[in-house]
N, C-alpha and C positions, 0 to 999 in steps of 0.2 A: 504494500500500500504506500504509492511516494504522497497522498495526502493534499490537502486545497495548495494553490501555488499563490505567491503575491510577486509584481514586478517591480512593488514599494522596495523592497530588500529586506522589512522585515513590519510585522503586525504587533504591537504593543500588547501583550497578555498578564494584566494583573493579577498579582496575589493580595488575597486578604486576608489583615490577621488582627487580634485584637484591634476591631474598625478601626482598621488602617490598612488603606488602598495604595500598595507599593507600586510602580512602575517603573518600565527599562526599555526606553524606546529601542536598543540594539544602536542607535547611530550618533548616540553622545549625551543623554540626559537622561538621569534617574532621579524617582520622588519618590516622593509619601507624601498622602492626600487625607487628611481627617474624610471616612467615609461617612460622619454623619455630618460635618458642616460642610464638606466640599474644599475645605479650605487646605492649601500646602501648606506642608508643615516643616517639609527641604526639599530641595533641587539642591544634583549636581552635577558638574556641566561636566562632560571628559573628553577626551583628545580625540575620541572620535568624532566630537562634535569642529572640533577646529578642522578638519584638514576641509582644502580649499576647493569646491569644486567648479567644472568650469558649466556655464549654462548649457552648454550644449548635451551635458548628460543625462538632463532633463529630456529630450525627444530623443537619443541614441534609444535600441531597441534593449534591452535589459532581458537576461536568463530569469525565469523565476522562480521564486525562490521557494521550496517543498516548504509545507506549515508544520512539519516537524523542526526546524531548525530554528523556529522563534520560540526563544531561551524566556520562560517570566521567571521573576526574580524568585528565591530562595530564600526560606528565613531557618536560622539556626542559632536558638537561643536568641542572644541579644543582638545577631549580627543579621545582615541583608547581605547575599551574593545575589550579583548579576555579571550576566555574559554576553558581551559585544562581539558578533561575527563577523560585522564587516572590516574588509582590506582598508587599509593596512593596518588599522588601528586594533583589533583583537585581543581583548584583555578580558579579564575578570575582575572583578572590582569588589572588594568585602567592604561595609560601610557600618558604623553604628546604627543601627535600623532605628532609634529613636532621636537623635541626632543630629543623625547626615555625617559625620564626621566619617573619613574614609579613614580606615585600618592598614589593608594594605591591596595596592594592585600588582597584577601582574599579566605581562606580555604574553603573549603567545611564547615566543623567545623565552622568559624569563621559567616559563616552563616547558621548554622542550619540543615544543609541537613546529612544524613548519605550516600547518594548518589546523583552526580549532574552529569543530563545528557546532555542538551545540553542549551543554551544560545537564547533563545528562539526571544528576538528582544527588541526594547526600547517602550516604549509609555509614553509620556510628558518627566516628567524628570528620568524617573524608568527604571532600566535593569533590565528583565525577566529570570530567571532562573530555569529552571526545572530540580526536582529531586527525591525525594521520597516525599517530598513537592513542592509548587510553591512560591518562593520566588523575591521580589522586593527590586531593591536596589535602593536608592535615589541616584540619581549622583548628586544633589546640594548639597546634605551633606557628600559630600566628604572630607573637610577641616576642620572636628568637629572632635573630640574623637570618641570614640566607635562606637557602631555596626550602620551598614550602611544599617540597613534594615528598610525598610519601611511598609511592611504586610507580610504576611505569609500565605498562603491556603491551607488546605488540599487535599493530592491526595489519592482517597479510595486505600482500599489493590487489590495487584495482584490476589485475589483470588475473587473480585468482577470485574473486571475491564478487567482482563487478562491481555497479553503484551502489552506495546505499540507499536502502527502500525506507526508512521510516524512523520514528524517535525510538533513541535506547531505550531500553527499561531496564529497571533494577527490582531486585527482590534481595535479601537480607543477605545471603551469599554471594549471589550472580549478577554481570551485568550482563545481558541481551545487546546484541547489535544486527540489526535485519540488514543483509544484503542481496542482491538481484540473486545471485547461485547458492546462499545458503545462510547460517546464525553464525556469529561470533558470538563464545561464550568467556567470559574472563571471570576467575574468580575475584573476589573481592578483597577477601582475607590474603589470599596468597600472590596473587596478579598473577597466576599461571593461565593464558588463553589458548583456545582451539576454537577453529572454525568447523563447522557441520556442513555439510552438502546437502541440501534441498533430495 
């Protein structure tokens, strides 16, 4: 199932939690909306929202983009993640969900991926991120120096694998990843993955 497409580059999908209406446009601004007054309660603007575009990208014909890859925000404990996919700017951004104050971001680069596609979900203390690997970030070690990954998994190439068909899922062990020829399975606990053939 590749799922609805948008030529926008990405569809705003809010989370709500203690009425409060989080968003992540994907192309440079995250909030929090008091959902009973309506009212912001933070905006913050990110480096996706700066890069410069030229008008003509407006009428260029644009690929569109599978509605599995629009990432809504995360909340885990006191903290909000969200996941911007578009080039070049690609990061994940961890925020005080009450706040707005950001924690810490981090690049595509800064975790390893050369492509990150969507933001796949948390299990225990880990955010899930899928890209041309599958990477785990420790959200307890958030407040230490360096890199904030926790394991790392292999995803085979698109020429064994095909495209991929739809949003990961996870369940308490596993993460699922649908592809045109078959599942990628990673475990969770140990990041040992194998792909299944349809």
């Amino acid at each position: 199932f590749f799922g609805l497409a948008s030529t926008t580059g990405t569809i705003p999908i809010p989370t709500l939690v203690d009425d409060v209406v989080f968003v992540s446009t994907g192309q440079g601004a995250d909030c929090a909306v008091d959902a009973n007054a309506g009212r912001i309660l933070w905006l913050q603007i990110t480096e996706a929202a700066k890069t410069v575009h030229s008008p003509n990208e407006m009428y260029s014909p644009q690929a569109p983009v599978p509605s599995w890859r629009f990432n809504p925000p995360l909340v885990y404990g006191d903290k909000l993640i969200t996941c911007e996919t578009t080039e070049p700017a690609s990061a994940v951004h961890i925020y005080n969900r009450t706040t707005g104050q950001l924690v810490r971001s981090f690049s595509k680069k800064d975790l390893g991926l050369a492509t990150m596609d969507v933001l796949a979900g948390i299990v225990d203390s880990s955010a899930i991120v899928v890209g041309n690997t599958v990477v785990a970030i420790d959200l307890k070690a958030l407040d230490k120096p360096g890199s904030p990954v926790q394991w790392t998994a292999e995803v085979p190439l698109a020429a064994e694998t095909g495209r991929r068909q739809g949003r990961p899922f996870l369940s308490k062990q596993w993460l699922y990843v649908p592809y045109e020829k078959g599942i990628l399975r990673v475990d969770v606990r140990t990041a040992k993955s194998e792909f299944r053939y349809w």
